[in-house]
C-alpha positions as CSV (number, residue, x, y, z in Angstrom):
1,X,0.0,0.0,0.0
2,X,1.0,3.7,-0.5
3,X,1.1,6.4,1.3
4,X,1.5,10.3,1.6
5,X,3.5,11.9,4.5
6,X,2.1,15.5,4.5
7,X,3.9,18.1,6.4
8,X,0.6,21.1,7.2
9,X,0.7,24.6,9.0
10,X,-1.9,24.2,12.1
11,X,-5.0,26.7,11.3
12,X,-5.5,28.6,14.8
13,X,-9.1,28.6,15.8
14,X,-10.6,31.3,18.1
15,X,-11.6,31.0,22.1
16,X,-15.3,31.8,20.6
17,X,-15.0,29.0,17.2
18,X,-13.9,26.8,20.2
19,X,-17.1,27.5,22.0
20,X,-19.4,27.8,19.6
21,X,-18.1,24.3,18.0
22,X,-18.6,22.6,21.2
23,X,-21.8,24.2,22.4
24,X,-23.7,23.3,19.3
25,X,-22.3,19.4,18.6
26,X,-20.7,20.6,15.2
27,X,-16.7,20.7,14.3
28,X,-14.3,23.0,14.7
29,X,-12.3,21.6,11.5
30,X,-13.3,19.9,8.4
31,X,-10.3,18.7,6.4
32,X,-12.1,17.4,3.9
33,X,-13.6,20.8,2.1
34,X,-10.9,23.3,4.0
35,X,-7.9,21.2,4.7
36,X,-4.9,22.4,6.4
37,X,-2.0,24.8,4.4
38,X,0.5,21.8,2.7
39,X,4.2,22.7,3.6
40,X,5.6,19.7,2.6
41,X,4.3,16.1,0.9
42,X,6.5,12.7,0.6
43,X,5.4,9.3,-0.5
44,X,6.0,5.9,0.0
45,X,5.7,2.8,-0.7
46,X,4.9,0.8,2.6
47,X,4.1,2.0,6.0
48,X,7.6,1.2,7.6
49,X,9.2,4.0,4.7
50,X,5.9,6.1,5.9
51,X,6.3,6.3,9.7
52,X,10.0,6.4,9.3
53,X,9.8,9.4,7.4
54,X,7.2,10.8,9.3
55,X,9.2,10.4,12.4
56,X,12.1,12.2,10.8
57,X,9.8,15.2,9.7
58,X,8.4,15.1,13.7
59,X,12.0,16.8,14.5
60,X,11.1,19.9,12.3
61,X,11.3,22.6,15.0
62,X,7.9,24.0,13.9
63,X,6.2,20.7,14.8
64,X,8.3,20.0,17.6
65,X,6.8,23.4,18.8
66,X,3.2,22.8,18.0
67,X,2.6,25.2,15.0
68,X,2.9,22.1,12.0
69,X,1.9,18.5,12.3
70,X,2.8,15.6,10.2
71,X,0.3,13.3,9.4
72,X,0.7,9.6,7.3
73,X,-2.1,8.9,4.9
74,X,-2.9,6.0,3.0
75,X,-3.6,6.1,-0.8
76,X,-4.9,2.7,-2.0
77,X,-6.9,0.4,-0.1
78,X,-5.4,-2.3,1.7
79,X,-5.5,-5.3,-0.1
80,X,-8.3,-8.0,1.8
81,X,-7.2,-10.4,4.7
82,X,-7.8,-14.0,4.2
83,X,-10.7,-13.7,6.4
84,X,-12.1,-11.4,4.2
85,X,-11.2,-13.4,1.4
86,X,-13.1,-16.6,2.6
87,X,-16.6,-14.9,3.4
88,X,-16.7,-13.6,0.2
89,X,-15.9,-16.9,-1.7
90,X,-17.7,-19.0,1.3
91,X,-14.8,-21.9,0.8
């Protein structure tokens, strides 16, 4: 499986988003239609290469000091187990 090491600037949210967000059940953050600014973006091939590389960009002083993060994302599916394998064939 592949994967994407992605280096992002943390967005800073407000005392009153904070609130708000939490008062009315909703989220603060949605990656998924206003993700994060990209500061840097690596790939590999299997997720030993992907944590070891996300490990080394963890010593970046600005994610050591809270204002990036580093996060490891997969980009095909994992192949199915056995298990799965066998209840879908039923043998």
């Amino acid at each position: 499986m592949r994967f994407l090491i992605v280096r992002t600037d943390i967005r800073t949210a407000a005392d009153t988003d904070i609130a708000a967000a939490w008062a009315g059940g909703g989220v603060l953050r949605d990656e998924t239609t206003t993700p994060e600014p990209r500061r840097q973006i690596v790939h590999a091939e299997d997720r030993e290469a992907a944590l070891l590389l996300a490990r080394a960009l963890s010593t970046v002083g600005a994610v050591r000091s809270g204002r990036q993060r580093v996060k490891v994302l997969p980009l095909d599916e994992p192949a199915p187990t056995r298990q799965e394998c066998w209840e879908a064939t039923g043998t």
